[in-house]
MIROLUM-307114 format. One record per residue (C-alpha): residue number from 0; residue in three letters; x, y, z. Coordinates in Angstrom, 1 decimal. Each point is the difference from the previous one (the first is absolute). Layout:
# MIROLUM-307114
@resi:NUM; resn:Ala; c1:X; c2:Y; c3:Z;
...
This chain:
# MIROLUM-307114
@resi:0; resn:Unk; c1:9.9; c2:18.6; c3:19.9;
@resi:1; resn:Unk; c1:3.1; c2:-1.7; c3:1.1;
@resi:2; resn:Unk; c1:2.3; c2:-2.1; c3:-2.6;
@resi:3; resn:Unk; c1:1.1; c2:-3.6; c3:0.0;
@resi:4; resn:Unk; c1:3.4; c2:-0.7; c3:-1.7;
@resi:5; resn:Unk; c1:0.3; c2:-3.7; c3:-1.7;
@resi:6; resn:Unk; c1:2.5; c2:-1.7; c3:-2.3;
@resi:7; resn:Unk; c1:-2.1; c2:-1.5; c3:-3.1;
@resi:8; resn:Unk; c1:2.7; c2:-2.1; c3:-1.7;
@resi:9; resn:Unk; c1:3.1; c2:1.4; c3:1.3;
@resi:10; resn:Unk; c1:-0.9; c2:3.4; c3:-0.7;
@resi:11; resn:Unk; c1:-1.0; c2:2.4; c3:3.2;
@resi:12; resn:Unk; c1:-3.3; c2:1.8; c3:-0.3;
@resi:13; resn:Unk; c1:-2.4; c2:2.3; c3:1.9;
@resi:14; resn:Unk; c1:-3.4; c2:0.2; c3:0.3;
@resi:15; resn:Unk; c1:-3.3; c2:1.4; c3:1.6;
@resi:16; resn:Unk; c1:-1.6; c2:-2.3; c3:2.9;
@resi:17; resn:Unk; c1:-3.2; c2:-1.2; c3:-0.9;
@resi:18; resn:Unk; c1:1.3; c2:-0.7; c3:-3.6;
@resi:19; resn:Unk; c1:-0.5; c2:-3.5; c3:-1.3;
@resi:20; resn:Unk; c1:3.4; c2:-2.0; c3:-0.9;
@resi:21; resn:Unk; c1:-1.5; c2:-0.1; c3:-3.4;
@resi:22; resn:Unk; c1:0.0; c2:4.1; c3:-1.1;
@resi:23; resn:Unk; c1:3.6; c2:-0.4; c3:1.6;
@resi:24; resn:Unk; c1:1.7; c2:-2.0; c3:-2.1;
@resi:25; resn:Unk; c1:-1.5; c2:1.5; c3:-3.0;
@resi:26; resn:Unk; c1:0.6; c2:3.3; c3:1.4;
@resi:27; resn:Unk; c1:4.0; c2:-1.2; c3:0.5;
@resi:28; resn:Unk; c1:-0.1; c2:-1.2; c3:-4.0;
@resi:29; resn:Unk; c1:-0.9; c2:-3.4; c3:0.5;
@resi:30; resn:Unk; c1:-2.6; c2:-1.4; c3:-2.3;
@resi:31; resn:Unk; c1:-1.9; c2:-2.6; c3:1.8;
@resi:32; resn:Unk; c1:-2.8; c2:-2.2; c3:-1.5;
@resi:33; resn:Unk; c1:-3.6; c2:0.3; c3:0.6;
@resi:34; resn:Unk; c1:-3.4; c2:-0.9; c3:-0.8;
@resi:35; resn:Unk; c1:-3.0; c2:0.9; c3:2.8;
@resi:36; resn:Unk; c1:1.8; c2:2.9; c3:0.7;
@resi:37; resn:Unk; c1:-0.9; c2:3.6; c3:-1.8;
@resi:38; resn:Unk; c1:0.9; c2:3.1; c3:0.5;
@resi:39; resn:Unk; c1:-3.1; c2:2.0; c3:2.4;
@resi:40; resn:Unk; c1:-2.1; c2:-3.1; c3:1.0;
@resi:41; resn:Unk; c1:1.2; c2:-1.3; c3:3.0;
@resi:42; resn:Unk; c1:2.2; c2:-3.3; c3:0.8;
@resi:43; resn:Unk; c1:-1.6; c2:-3.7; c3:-0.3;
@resi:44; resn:Unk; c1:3.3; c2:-1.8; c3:0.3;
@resi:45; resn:Unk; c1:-1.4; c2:-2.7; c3:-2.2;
@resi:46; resn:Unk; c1:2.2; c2:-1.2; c3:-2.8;
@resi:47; resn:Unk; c1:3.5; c2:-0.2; c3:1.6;
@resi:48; resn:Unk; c1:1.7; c2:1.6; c3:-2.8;
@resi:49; resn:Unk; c1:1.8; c2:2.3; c3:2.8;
@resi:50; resn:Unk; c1:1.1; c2:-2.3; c3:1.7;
@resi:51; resn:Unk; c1:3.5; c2:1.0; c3:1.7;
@resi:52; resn:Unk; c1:2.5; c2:-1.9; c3:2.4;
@resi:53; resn:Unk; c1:0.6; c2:2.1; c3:3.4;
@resi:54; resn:Unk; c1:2.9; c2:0.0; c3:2.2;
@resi:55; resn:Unk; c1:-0.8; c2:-2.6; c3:3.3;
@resi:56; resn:Unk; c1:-3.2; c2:-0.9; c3:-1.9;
@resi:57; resn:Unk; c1:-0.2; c2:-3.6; c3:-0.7;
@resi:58; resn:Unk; c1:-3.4; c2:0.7; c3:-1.8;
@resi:59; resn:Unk; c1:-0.5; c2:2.1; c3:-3.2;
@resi:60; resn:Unk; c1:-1.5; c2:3.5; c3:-0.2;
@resi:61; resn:Unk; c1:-2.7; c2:1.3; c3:-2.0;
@resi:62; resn:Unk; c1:1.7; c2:3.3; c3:-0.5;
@resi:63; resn:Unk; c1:-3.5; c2:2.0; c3:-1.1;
@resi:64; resn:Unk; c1:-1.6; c2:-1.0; c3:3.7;
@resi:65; resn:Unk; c1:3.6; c2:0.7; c3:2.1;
@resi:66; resn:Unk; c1:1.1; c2:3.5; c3:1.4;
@resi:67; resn:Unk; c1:3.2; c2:0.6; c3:0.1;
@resi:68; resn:Unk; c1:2.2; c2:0.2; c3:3.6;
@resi:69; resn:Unk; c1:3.2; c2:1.3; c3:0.1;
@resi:70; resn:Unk; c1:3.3; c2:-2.5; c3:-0.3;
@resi:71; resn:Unk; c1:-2.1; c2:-2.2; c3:-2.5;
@resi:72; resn:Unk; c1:2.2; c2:-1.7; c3:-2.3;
@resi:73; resn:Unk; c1:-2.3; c2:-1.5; c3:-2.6;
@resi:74; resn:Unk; c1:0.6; c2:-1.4; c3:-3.1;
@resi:75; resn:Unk; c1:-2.0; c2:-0.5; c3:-3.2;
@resi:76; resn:Unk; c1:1.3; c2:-2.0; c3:-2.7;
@resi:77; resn:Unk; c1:2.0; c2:-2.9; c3:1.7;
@resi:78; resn:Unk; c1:-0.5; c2:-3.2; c3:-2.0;
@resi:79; resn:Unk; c1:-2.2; c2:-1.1; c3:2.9;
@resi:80; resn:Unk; c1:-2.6; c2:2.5; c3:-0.8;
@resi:81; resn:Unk; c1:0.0; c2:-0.3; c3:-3.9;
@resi:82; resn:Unk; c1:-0.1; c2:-3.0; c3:0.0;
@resi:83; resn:Unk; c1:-3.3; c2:0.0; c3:2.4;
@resi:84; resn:Unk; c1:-1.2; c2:3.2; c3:-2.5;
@resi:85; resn:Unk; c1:0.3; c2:-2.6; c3:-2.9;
@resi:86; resn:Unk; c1:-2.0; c2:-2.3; c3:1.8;
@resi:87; resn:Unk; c1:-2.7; c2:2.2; c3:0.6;
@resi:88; resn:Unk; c1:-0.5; c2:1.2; c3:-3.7;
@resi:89; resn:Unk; c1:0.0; c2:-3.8; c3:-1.1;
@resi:90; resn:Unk; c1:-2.9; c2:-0.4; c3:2.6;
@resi:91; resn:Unk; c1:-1.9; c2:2.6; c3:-1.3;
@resi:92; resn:Unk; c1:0.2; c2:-0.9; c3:-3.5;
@resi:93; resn:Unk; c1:-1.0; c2:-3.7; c3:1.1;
@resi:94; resn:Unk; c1:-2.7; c2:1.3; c3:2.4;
@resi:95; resn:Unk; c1:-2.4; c2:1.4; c3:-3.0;
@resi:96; resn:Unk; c1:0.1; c2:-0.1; c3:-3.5;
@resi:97; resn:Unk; c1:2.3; c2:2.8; c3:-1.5;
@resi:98; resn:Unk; c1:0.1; c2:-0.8; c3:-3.5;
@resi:99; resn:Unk; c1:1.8; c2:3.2; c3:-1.3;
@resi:100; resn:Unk; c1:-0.4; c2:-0.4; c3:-3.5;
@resi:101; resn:Unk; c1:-3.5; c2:0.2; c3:0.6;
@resi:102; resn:Unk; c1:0.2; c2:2.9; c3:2.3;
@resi:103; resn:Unk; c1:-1.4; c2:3.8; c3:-0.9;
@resi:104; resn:Unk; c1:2.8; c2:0.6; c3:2.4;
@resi:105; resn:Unk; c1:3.1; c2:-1.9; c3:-1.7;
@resi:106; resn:Unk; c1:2.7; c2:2.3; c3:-0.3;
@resi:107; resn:Unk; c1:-1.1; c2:2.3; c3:3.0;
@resi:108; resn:Unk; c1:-0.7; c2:-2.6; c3:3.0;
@resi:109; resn:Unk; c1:1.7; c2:0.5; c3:3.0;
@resi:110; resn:Unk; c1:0.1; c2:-3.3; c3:0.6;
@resi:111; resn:Unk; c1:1.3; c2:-0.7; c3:-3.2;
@resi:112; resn:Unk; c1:2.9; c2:2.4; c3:0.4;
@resi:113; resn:Unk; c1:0.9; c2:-1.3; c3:3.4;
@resi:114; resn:Unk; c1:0.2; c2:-4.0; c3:-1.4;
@resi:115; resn:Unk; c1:2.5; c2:1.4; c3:-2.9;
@resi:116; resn:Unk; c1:1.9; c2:2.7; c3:2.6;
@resi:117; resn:Unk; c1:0.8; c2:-3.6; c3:2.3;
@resi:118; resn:Unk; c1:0.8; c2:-2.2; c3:-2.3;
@resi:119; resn:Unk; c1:-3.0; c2:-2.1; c3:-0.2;
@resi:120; resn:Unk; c1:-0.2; c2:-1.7; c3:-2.8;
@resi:121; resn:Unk; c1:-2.1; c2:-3.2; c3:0.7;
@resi:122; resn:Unk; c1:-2.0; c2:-0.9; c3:2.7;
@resi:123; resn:Unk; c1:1.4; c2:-3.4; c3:2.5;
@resi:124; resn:Unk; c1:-3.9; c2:-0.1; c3:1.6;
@resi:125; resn:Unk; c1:-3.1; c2:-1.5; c3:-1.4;
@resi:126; resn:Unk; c1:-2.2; c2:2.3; c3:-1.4;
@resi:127; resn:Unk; c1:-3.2; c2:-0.1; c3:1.8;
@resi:128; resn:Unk; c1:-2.2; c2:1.5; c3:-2.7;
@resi:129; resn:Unk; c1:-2.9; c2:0.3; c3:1.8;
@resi:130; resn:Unk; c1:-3.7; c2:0.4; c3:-2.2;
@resi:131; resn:Unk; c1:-0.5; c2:3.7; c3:1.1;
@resi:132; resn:Unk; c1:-2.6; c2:2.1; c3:-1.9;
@resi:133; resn:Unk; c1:0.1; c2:3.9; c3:-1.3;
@resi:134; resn:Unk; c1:-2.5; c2:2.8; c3:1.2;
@resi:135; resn:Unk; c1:-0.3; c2:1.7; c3:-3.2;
@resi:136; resn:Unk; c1:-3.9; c2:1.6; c3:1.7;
@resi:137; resn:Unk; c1:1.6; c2:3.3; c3:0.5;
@resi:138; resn:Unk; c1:-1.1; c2:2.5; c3:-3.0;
@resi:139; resn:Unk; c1:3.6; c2:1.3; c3:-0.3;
@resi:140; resn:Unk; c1:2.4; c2:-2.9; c3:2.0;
@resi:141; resn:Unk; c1:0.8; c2:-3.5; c3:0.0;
@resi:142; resn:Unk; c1:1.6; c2:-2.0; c3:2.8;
@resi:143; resn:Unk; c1:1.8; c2:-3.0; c3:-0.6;
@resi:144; resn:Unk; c1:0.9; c2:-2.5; c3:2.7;
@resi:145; resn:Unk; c1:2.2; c2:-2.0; c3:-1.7;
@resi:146; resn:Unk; c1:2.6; c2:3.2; c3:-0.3;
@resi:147; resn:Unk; c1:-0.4; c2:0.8; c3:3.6;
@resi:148; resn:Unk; c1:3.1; c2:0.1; c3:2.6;
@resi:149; resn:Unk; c1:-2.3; c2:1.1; c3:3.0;
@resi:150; resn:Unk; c1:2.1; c2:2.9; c3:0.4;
@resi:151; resn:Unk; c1:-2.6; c2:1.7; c3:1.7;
@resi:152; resn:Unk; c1:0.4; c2:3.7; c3:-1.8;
@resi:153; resn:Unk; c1:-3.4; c2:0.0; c3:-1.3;
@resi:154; resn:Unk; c1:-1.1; c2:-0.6; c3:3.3;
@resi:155; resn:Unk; c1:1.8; c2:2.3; c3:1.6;
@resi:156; resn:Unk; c1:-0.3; c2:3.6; c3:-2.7;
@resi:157; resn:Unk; c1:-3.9; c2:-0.6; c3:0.1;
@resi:158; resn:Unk; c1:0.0; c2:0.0; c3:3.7;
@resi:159; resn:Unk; c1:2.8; c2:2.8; c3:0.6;
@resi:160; resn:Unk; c1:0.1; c2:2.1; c3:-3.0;
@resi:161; resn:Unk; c1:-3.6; c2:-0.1; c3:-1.7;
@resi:162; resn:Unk; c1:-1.9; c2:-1.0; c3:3.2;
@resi:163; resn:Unk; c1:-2.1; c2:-2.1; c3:-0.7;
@resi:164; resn:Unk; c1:0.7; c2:-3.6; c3:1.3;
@resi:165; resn:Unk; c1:-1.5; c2:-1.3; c3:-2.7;
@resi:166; resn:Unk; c1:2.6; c2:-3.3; c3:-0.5;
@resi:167; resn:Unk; c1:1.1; c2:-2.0; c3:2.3;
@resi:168; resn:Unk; c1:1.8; c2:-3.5; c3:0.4;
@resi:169; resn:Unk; c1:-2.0; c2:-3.5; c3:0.4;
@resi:170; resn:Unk; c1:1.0; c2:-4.0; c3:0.8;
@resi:171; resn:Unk; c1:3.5; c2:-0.8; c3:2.1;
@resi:172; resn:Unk; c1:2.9; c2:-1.7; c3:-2.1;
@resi:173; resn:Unk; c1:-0.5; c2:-1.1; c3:-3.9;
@resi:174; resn:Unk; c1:-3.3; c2:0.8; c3:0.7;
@resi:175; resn:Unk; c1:0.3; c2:3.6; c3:0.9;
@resi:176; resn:Unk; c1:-1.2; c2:2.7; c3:-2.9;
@resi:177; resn:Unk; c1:-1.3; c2:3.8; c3:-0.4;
@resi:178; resn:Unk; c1:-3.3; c2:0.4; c3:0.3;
@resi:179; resn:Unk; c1:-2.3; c2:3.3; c3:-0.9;
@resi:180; resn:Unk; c1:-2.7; c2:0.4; c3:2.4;
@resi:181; resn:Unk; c1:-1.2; c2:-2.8; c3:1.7;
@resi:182; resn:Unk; c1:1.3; c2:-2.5; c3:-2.4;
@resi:183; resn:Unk; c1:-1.8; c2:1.5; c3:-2.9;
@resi:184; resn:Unk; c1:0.3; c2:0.9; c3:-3.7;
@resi:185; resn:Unk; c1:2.3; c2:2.5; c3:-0.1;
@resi:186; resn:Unk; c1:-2.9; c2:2.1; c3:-1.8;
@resi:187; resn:Unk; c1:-2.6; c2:-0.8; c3:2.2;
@resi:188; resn:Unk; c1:2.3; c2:1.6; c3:2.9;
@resi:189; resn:Unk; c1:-2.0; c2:2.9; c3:1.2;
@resi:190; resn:Unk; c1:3.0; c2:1.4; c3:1.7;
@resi:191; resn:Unk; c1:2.2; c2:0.0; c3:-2.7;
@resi:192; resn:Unk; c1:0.8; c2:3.8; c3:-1.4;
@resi:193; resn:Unk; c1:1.3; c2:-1.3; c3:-3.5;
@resi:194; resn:Unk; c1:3.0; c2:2.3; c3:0.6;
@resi:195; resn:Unk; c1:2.8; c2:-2.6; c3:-1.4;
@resi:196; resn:Unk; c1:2.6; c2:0.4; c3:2.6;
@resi:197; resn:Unk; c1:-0.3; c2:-3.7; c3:1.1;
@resi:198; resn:Unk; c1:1.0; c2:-0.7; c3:-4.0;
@resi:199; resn:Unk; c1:3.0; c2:2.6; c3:0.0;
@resi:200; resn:Unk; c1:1.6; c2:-1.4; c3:2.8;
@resi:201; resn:Unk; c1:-0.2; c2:-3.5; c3:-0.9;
@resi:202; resn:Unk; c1:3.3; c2:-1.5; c3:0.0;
@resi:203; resn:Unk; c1:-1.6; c2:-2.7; c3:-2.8;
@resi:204; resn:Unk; c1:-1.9; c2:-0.5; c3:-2.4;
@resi:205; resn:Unk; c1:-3.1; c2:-1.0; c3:2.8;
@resi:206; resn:Unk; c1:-1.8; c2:3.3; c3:-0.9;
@resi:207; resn:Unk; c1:-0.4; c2:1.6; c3:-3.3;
@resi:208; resn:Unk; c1:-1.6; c2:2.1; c3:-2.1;
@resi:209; resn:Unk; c1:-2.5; c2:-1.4; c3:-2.4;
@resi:210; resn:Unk; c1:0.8; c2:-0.1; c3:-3.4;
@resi:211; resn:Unk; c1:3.9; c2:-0.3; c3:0.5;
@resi:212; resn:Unk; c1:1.5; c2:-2.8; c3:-1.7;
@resi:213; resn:Unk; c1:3.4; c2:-1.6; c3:0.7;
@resi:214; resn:Unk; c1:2.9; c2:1.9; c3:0.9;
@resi:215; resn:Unk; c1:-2.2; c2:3.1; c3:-0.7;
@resi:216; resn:Unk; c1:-0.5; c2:0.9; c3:3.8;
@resi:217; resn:Unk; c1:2.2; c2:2.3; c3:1.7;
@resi:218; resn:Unk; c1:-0.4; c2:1.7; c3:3.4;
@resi:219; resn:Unk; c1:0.2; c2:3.4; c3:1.4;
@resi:220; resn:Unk; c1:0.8; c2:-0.2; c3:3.7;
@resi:221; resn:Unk; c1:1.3; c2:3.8; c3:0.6;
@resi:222; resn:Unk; c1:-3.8; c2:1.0; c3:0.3;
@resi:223; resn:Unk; c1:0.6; c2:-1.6; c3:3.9;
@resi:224; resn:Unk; c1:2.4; c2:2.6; c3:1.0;
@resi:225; resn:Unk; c1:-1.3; c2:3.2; c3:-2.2;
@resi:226; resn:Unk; c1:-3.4; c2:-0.7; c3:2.2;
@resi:227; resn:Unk; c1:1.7; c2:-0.7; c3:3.3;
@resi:228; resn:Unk; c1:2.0; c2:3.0; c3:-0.3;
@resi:229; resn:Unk; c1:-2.6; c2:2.4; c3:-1.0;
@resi:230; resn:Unk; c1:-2.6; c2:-1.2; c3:2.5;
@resi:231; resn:Unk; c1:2.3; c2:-0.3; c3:3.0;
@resi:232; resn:Unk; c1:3.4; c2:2.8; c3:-1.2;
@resi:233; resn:Unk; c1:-2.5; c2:2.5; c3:-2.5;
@resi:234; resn:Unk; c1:3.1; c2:-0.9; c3:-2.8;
@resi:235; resn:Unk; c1:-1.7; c2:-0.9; c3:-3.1;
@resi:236; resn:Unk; c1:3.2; c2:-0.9; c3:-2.0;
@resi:237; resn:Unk; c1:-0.5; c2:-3.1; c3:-2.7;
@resi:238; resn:Unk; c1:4.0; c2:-1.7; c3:0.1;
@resi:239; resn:Unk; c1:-0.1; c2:-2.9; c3:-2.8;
């Protein structure tokens, strides 16, 4: 496989064709923001967060979704782009209803860490606070709506990883929402393997385990790569 040589912010770096702008710059030492984006699922290219300005482009780039070509000269933290990152947190939190204090995940949200890692301190938008119920039908789960950043990871590791297509994404807009089965209780879904890799690799506080109280939740999302390696490289090697 050929290489593609870039500058990302003034520094001149090399990398494989066919890899996304994204594992490049964090490959080069640059930490970048994200949210949809996780490690062995593949790209959505939803929440912005990587957004970066490129050379001759007058639009931005979402770096998760963009391969890199050589004589790119990106950059990724111009005041341009955090000030858009900063914008995009604040419409988050407005979106829903993330009351952290109330949260089993307070302490360990991504989200949460992202708002405090930009600066964002208050919010300039109108929360929205849409009347959005809980699924707490599952015998081991609950699924909160109002927590939810429609990051799509859920989606994605019970499609790709466990197999089983058992969630998926309804509605357009403020309406849109995950859904288990066709729009069901998420423990009437009969596709539904109870596995609990949806709730790991929630970003938020949107899916929990029952019984946790606030703050008390905290996520394990190295499982992802221990069972992609061992199922597609035969390495069985747990890395916390």
């Amino acid at each position: 496989m050929s290489v593609a040589t870039l500058t990302i912010n003034d520094k001149l770096v090399s990398a494989k064709e066919g890899t996304t702008l994204l594992a490049a710059i964090r490959e080069s030492g640059f930490e970048i923001p994200t949210l949809c984006h996780l490690d062995g699922l593949s790209e959505r290219g939803g929440c912005r967060l990587c957004l970066v300005e490129i050379q001759g482009s007058p639009k931005l780039a979402a770096s998760c979704v963009t391969q890199v070509q050589e004589g790119m000269v990106v950059q990724t933290h111009t005041e341009r782009l955090v000030k858009y990152r900063k914008m995009m947190v604040e419409l988050l939190l407005a979106e829903r209803n993330h009351i952290c204090a109330a949260c089993v995940m307070n302490g360990h949200c991504e989200l949460q860490t992202l708002a405090a890692k930009l600066g964002v301190d208050h919010v300039r938008f109108d929360y929205l606070c849409p009347d959005l119920k809980m699924d707490a039908s599952h015998e081991r789960f609950v699924k909160d709506h109002n927590r939810c950043v429609l990051c799509s990871r859920c989606n994605r590791v019970c499609d790709e990883v466990e197999g089983a297509h058992a969630m998926d994404t309804a509605g357009r807009g403020i309406q849109s929402h995950v859904i288990h089965g066709m729009n069901q209780p998420w423990g009437q879904s009969r596709a539904c393997t109870g596995c609990g890799k949806c709730v790991q690799v929630c970003p938020t506080g949107a899916l929990f385990a029952k019984g946790s109280t606030v703050a008390e939740m905290e996520k394990e999302q190295q499982f992802l790569l221990w069972i992609l390696n061992g199922r597609d490289k035969k390495i069985w090697t747990w890395n916390r």
